[in-house]
mmCIF file of the N, C-alpha and C atoms, coordinates in Angstrom:
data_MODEL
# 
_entry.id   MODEL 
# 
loop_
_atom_site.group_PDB 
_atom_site.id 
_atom_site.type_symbol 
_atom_site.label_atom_id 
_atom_site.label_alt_id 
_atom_site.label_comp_id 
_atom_site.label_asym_id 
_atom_site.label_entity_id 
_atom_site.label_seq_id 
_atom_site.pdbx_PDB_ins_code 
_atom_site.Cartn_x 
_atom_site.Cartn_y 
_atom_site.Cartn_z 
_atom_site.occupancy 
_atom_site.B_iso_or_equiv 
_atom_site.pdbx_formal_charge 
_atom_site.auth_seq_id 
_atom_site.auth_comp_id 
_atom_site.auth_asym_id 
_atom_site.auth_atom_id 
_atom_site.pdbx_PDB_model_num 
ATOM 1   N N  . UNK A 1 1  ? 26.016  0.266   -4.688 1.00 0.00 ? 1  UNK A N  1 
ATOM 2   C CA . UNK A 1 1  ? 25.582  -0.270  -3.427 1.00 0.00 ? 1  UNK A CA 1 
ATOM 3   C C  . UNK A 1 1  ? 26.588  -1.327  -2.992 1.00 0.00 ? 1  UNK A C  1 
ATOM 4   N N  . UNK A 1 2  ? 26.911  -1.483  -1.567 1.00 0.00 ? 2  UNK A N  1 
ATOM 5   C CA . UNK A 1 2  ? 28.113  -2.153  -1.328 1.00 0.00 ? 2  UNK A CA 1 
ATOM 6   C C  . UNK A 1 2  ? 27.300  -3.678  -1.112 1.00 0.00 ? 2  UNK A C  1 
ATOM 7   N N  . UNK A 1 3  ? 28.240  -4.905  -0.923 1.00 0.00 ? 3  UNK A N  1 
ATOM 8   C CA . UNK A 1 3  ? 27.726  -6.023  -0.492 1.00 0.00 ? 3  UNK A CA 1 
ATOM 9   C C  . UNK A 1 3  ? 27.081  -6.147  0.784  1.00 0.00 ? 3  UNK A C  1 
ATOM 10  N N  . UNK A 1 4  ? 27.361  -5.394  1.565  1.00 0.00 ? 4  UNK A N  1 
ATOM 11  C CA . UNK A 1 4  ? 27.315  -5.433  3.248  1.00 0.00 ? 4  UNK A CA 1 
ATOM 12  C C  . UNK A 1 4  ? 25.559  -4.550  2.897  1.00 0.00 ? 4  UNK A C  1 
ATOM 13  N N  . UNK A 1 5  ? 25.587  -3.983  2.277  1.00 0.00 ? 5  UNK A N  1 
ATOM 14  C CA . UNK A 1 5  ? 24.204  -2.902  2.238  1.00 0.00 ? 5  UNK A CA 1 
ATOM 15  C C  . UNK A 1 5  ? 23.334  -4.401  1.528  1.00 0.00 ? 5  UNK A C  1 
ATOM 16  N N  . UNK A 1 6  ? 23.285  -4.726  0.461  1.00 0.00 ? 6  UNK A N  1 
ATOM 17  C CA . UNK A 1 6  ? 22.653  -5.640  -0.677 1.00 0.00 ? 6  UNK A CA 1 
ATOM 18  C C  . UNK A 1 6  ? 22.560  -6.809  0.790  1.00 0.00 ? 6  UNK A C  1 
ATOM 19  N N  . UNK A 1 7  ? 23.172  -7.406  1.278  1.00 0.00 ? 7  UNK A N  1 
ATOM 20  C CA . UNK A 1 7  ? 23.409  -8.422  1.903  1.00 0.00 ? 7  UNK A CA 1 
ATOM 21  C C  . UNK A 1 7  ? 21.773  -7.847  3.274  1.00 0.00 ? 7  UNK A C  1 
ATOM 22  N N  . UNK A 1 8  ? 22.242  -7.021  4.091  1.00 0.00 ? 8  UNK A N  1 
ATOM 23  C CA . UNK A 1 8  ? 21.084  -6.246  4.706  1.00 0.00 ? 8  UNK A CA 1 
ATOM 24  C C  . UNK A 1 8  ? 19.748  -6.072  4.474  1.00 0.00 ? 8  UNK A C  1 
ATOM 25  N N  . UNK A 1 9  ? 19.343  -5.547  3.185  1.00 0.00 ? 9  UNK A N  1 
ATOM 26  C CA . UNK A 1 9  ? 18.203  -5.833  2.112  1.00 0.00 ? 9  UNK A CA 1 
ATOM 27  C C  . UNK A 1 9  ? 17.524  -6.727  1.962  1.00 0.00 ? 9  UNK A C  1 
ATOM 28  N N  . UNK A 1 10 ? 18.739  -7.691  1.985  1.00 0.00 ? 10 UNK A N  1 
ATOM 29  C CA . UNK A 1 10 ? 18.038  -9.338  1.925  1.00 0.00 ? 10 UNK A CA 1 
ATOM 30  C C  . UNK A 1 10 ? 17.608  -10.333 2.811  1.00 0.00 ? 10 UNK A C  1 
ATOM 31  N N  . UNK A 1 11 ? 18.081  -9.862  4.197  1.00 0.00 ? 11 UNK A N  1 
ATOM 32  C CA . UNK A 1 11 ? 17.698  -10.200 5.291  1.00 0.00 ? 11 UNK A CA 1 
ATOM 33  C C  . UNK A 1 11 ? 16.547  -9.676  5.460  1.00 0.00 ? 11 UNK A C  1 
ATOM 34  N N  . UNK A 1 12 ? 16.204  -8.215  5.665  1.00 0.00 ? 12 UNK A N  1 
ATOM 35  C CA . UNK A 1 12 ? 15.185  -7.592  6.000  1.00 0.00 ? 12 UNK A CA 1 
ATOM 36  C C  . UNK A 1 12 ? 13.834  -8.493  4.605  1.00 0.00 ? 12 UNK A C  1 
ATOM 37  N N  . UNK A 1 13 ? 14.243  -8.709  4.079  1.00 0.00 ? 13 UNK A N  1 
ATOM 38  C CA . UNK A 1 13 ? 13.104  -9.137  2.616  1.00 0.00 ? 13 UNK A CA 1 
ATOM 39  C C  . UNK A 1 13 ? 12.701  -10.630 3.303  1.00 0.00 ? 13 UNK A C  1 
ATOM 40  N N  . UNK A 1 14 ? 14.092  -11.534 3.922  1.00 0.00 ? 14 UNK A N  1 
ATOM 41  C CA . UNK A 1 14 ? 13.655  -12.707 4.255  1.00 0.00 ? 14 UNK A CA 1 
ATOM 42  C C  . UNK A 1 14 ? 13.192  -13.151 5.300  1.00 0.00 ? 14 UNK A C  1 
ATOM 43  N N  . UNK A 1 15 ? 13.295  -11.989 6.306  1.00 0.00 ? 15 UNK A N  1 
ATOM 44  C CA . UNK A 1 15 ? 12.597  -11.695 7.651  1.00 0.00 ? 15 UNK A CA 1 
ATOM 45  C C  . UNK A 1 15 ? 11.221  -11.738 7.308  1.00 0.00 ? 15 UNK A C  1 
ATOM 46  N N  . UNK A 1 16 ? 10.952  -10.698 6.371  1.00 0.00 ? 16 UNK A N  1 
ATOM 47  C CA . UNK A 1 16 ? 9.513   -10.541 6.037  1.00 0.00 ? 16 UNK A CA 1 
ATOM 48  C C  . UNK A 1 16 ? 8.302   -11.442 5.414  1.00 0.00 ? 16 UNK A C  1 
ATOM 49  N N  . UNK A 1 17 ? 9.196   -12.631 4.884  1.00 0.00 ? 17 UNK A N  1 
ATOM 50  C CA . UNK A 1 17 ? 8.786   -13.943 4.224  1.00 0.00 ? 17 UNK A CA 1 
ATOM 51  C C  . UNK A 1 17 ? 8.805   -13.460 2.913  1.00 0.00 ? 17 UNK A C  1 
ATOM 52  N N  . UNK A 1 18 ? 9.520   -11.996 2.793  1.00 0.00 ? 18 UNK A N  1 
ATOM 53  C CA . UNK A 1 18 ? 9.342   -12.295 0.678  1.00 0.00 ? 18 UNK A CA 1 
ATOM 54  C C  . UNK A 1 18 ? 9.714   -12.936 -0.279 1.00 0.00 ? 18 UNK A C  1 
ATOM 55  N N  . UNK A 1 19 ? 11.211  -13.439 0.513  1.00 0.00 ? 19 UNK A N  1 
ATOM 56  C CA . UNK A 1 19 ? 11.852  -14.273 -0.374 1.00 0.00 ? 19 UNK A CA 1 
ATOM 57  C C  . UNK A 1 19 ? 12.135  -15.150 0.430  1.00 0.00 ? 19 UNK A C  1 
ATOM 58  N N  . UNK A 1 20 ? 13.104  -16.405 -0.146 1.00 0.00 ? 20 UNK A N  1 
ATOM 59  C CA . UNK A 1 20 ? 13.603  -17.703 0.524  1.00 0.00 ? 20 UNK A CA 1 
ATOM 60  C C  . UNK A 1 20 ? 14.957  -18.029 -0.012 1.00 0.00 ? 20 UNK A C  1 
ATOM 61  N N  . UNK A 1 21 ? 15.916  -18.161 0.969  1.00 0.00 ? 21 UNK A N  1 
ATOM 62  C CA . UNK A 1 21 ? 17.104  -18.231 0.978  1.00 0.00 ? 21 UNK A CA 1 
ATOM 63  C C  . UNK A 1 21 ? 17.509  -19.840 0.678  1.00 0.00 ? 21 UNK A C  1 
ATOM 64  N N  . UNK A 1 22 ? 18.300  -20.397 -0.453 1.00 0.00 ? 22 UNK A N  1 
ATOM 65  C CA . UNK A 1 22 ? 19.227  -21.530 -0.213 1.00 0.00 ? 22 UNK A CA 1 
ATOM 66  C C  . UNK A 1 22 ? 20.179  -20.965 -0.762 1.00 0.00 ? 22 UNK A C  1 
ATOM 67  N N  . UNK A 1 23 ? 21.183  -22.365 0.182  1.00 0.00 ? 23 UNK A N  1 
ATOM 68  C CA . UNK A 1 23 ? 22.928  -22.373 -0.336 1.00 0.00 ? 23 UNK A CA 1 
ATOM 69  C C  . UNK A 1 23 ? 23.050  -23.531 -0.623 1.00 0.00 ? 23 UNK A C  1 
ATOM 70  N N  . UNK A 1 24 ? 23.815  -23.224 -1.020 1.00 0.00 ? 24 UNK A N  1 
ATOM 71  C CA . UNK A 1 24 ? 24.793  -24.235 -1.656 1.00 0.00 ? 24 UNK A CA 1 
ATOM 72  C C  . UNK A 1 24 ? 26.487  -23.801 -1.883 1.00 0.00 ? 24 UNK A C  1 
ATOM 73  N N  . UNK A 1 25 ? 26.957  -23.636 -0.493 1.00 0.00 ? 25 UNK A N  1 
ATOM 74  C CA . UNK A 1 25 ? 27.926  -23.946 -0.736 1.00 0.00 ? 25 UNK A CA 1 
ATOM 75  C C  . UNK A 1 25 ? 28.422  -22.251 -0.442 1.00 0.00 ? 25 UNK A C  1 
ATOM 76  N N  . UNK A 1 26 ? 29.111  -21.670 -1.171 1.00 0.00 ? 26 UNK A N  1 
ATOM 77  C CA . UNK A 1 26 ? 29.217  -20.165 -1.363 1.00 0.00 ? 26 UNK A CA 1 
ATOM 78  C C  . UNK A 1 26 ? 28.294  -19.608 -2.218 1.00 0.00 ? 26 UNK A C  1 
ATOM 79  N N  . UNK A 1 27 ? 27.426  -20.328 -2.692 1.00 0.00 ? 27 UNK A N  1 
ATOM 80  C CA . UNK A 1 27 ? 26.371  -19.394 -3.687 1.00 0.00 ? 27 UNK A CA 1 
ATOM 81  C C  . UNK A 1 27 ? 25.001  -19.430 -3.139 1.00 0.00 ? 27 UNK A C  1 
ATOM 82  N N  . UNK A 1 28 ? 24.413  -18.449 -2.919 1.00 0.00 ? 28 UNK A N  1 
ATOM 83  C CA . UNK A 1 28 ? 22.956  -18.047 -2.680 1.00 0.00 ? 28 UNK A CA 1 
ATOM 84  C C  . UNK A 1 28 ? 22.196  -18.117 -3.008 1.00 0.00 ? 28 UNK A C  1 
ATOM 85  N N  . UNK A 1 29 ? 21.048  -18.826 -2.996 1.00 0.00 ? 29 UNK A N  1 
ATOM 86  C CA . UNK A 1 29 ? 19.769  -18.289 -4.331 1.00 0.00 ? 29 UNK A CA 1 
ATOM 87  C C  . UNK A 1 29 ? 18.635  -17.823 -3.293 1.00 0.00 ? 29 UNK A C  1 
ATOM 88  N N  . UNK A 1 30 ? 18.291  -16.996 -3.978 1.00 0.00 ? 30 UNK A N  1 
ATOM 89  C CA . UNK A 1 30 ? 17.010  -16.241 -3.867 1.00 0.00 ? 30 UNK A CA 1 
ATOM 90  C C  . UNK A 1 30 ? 15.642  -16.490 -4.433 1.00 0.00 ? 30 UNK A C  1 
ATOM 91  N N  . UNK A 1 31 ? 14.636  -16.885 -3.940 1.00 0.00 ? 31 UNK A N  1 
ATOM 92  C CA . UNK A 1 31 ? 13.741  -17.004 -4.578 1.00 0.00 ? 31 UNK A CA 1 
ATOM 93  C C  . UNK A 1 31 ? 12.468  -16.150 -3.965 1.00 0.00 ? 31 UNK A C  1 
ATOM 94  N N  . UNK A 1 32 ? 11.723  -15.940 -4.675 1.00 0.00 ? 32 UNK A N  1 
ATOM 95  C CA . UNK A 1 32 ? 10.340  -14.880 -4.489 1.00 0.00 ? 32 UNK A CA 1 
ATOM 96  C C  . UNK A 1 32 ? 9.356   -15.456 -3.829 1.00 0.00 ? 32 UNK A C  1 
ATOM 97  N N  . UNK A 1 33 ? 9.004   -14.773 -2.444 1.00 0.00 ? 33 UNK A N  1 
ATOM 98  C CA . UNK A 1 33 ? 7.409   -15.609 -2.409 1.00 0.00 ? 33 UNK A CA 1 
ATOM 99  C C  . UNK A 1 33 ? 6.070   -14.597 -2.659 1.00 0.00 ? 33 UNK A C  1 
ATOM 100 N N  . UNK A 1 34 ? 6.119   -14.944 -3.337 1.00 0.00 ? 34 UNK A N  1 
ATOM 101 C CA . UNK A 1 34 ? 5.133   -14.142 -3.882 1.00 0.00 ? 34 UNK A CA 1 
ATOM 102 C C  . UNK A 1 34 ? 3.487   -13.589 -2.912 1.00 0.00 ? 34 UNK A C  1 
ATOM 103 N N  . UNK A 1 35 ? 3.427   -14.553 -2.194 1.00 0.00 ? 35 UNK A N  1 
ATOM 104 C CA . UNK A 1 35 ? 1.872   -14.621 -1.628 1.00 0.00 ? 35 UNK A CA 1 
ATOM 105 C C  . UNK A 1 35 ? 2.015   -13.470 -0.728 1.00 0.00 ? 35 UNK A C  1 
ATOM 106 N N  . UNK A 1 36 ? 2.783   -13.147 0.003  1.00 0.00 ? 36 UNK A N  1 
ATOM 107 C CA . UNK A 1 36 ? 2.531   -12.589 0.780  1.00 0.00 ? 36 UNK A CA 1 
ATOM 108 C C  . UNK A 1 36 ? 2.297   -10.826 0.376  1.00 0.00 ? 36 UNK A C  1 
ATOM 109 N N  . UNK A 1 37 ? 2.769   -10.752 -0.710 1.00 0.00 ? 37 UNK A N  1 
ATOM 110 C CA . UNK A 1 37 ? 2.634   -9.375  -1.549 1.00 0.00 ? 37 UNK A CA 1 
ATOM 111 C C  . UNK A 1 37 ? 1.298   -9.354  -2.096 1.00 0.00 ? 37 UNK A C  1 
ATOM 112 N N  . UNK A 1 38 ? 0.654   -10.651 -2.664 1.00 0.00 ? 38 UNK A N  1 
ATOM 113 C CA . UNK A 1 38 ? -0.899  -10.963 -3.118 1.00 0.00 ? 38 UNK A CA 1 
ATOM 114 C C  . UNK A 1 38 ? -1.301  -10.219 -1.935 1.00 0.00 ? 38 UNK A C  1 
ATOM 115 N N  . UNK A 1 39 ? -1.266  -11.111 -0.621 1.00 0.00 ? 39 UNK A N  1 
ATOM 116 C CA . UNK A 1 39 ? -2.148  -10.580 0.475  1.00 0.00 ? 39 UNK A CA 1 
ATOM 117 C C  . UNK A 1 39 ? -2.494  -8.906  0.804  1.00 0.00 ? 39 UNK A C  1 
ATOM 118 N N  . UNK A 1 40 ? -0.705  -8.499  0.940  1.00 0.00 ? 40 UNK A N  1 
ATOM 119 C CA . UNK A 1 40 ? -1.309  -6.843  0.989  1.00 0.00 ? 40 UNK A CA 1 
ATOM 120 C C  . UNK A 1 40 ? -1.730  -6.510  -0.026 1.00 0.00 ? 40 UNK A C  1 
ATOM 121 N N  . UNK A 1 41 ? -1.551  -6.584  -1.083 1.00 0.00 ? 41 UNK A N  1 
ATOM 122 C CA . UNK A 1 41 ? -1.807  -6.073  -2.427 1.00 0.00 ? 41 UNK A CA 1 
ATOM 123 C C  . UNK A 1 41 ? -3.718  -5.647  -2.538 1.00 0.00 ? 41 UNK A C  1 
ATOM 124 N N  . UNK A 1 42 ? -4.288  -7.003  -1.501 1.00 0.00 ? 42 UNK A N  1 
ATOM 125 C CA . UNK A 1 42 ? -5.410  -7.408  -1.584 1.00 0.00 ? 42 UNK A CA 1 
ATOM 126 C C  . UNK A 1 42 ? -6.035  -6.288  -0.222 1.00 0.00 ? 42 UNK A C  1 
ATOM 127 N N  . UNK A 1 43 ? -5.271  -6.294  0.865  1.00 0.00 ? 43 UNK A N  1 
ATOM 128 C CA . UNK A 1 43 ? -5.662  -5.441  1.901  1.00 0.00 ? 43 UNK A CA 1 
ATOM 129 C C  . UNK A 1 43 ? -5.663  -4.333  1.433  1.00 0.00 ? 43 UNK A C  1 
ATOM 130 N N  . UNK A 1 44 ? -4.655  -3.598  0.382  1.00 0.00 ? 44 UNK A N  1 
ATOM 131 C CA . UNK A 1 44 ? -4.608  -1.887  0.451  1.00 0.00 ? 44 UNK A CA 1 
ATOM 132 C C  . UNK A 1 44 ? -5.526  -1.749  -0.894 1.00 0.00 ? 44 UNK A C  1 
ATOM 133 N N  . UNK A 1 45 ? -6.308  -2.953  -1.491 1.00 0.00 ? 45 UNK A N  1 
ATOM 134 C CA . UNK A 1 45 ? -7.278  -2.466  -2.669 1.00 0.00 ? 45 UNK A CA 1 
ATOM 135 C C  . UNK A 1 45 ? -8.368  -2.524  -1.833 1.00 0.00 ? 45 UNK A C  1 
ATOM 136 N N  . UNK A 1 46 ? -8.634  -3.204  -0.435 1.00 0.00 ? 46 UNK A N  1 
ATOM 137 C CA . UNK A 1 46 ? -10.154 -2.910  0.179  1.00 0.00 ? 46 UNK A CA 1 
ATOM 138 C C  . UNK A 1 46 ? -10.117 -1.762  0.392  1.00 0.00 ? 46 UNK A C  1 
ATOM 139 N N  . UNK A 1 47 ? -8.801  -1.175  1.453  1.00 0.00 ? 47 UNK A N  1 
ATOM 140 C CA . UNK A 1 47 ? -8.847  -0.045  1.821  1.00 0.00 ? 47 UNK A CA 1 
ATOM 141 C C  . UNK A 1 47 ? -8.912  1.094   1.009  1.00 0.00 ? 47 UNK A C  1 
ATOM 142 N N  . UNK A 1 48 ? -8.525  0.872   0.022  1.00 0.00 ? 48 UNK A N  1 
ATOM 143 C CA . UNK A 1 48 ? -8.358  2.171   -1.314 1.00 0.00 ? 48 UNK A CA 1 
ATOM 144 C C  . UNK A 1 48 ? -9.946  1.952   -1.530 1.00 0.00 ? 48 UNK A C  1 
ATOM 145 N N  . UNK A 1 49 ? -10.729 0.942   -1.933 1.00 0.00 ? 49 UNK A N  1 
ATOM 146 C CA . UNK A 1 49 ? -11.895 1.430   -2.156 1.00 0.00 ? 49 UNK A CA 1 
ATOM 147 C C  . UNK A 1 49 ? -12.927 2.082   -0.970 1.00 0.00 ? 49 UNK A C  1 
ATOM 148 N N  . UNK A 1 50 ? -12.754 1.807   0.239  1.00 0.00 ? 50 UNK A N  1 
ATOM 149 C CA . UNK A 1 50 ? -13.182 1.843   0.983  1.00 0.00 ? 50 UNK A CA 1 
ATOM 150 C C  . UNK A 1 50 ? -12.990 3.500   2.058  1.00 0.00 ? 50 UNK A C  1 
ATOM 151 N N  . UNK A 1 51 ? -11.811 4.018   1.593  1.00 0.00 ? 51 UNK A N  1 
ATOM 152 C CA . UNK A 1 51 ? -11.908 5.599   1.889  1.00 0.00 ? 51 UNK A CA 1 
ATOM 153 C C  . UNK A 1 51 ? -12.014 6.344   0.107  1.00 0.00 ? 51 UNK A C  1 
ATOM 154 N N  . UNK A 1 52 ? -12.326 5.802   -0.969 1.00 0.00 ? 52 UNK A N  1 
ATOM 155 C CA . UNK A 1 52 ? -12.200 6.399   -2.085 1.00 0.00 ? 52 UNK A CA 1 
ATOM 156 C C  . UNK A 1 52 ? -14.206 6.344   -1.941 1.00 0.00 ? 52 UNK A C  1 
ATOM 157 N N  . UNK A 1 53 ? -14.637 5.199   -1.339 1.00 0.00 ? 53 UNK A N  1 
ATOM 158 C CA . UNK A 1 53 ? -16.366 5.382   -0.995 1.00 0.00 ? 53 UNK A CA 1 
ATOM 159 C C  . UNK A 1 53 ? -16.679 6.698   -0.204 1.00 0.00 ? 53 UNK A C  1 
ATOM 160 N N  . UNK A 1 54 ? -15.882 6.628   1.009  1.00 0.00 ? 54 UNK A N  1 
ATOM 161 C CA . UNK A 1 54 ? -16.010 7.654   2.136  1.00 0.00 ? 54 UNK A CA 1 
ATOM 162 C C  . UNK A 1 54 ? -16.332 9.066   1.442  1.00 0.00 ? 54 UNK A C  1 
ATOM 163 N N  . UNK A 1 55 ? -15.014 9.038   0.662  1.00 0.00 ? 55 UNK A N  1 
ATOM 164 C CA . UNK A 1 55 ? -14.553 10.421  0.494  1.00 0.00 ? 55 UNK A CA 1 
ATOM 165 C C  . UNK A 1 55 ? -15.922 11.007  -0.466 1.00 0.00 ? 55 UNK A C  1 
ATOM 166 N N  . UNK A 1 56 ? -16.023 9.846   -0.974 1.00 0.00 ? 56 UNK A N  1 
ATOM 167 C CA . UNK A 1 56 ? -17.012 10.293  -2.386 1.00 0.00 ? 56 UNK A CA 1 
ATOM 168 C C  . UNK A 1 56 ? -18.612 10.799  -1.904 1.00 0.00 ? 56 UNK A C  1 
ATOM 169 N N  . UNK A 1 57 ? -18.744 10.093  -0.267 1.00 0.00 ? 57 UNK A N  1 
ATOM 170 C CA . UNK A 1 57 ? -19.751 10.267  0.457  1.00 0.00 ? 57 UNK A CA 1 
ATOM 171 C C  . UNK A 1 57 ? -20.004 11.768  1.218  1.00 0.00 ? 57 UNK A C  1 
ATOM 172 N N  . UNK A 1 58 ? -18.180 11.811  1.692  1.00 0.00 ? 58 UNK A N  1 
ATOM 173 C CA . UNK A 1 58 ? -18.340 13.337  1.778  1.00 0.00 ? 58 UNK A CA 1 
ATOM 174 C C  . UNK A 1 58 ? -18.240 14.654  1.199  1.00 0.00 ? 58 UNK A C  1 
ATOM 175 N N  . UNK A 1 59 ? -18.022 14.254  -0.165 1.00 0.00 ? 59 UNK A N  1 
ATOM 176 C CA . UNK A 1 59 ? -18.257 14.993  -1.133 1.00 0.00 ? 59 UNK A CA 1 
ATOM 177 C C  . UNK A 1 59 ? -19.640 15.498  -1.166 1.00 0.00 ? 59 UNK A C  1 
ATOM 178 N N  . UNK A 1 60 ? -20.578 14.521  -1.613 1.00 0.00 ? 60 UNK A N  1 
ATOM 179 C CA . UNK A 1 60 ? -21.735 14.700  -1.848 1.00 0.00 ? 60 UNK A CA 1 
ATOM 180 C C  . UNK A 1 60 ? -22.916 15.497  -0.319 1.00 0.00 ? 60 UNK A C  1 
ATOM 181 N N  . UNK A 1 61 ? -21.662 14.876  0.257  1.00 0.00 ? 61 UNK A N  1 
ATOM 182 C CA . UNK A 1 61 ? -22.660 15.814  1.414  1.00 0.00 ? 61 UNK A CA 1 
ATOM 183 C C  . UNK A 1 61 ? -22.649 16.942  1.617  1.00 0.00 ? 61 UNK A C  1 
ATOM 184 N N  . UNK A 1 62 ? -21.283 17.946  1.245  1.00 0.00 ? 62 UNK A N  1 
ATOM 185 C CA . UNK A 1 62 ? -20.606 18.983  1.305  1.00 0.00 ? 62 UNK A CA 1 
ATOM 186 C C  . UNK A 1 62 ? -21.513 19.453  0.249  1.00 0.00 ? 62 UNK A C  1 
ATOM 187 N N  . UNK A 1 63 ? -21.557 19.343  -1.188 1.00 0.00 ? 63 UNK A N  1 
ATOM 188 C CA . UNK A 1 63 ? -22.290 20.071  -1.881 1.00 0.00 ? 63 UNK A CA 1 
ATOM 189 C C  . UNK A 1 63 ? -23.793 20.360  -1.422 1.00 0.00 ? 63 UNK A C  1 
ATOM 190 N N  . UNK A 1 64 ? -24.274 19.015  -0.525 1.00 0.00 ? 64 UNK A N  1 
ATOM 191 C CA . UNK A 1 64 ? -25.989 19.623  -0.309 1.00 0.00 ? 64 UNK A CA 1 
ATOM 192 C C  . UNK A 1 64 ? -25.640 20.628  0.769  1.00 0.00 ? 64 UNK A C  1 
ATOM 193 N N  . UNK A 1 65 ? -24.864 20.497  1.589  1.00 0.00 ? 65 UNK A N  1 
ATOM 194 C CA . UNK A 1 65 ? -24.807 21.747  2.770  1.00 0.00 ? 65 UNK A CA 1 
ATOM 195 C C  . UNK A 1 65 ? -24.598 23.041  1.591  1.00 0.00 ? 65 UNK A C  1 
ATOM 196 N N  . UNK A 1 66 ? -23.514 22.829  0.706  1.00 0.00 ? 66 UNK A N  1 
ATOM 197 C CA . UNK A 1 66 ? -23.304 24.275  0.122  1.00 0.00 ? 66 UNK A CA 1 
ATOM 198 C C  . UNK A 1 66 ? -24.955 24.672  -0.632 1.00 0.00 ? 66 UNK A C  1 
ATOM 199 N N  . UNK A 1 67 ? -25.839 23.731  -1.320 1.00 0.00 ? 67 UNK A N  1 
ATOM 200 C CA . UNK A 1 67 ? -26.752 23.906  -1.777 1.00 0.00 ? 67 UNK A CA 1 
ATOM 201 C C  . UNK A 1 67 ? -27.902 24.481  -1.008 1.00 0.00 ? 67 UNK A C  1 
ATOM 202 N N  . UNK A 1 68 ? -27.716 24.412  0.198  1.00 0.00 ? 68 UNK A N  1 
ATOM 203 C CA . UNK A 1 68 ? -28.355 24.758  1.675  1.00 0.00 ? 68 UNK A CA 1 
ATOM 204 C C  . UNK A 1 68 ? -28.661 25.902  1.989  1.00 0.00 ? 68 UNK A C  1 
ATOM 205 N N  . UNK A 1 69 ? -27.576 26.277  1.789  1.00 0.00 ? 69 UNK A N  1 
ATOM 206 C CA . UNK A 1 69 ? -26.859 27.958  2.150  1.00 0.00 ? 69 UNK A CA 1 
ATOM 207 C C  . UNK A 1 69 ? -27.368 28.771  1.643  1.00 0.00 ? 69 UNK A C  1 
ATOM 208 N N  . UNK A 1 70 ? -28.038 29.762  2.471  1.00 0.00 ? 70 UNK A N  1 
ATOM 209 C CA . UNK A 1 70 ? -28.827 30.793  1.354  1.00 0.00 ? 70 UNK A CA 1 
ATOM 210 C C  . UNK A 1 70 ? -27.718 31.460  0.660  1.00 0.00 ? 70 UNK A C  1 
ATOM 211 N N  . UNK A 1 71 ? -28.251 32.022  -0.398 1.00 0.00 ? 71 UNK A N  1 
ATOM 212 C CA . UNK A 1 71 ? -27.507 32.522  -0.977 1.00 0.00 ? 71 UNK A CA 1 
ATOM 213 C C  . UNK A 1 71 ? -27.112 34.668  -0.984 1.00 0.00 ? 71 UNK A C  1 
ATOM 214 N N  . UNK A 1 72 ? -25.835 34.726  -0.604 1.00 0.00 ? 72 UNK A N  1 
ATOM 215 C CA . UNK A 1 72 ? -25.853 36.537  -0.520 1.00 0.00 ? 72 UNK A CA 1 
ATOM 216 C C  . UNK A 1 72 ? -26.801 37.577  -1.240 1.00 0.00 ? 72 UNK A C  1 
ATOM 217 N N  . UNK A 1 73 ? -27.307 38.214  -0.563 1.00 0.00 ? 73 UNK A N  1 
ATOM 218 C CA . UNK A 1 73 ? -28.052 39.401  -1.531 1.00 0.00 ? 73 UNK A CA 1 
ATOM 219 C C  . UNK A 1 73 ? -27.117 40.274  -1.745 1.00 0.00 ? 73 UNK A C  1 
ATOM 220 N N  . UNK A 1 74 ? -27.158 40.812  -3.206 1.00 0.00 ? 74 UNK A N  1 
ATOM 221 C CA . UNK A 1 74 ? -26.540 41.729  -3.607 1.00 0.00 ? 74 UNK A CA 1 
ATOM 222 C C  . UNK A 1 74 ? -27.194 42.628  -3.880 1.00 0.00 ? 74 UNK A C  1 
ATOM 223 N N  . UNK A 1 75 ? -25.873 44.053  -3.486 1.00 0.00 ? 75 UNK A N  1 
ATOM 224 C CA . UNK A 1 75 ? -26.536 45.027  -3.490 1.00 0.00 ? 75 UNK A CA 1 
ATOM 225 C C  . UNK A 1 75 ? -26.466 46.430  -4.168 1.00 0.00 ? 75 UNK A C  1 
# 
């Protein structure tokens, strides 16, 4: 990966508030912020439970319709 690509990466990361940029001079440091990854981390576990409920709801409904259904006479 070139510097110009790595350099890009890190903008887009510090745009986003993930990390935090100091200098000093010609050297960079990088540091992590962590919270803001907590936060989604925290949004996509409501949502994961919350269509993993759904789904489980329409599961159960699907089987009483199939349970519904008369069943073929054979002949």
């Amino acid at each position: 990966m070139s510097l110009p690509a790595i350099s890009k990466h890190l903008k887009v990361l510090e745009k986003a508030g993930l990390i935090c940029r100091r200098r000093n001079g010609r050297v960079h440091r990088m540091k992590l912020e962590a919270a803001p990854m907590r936060e989604a981390s925290q949004w996509i576990e409501e949502y994961r439970r919350f269509w993993e409920e759904s789904f489980d709801r329409l599961g159960e409904y699907l089987k009483e319709l199939q349970a519904k259904e008369p069943k073929p006479e054979k002949s």
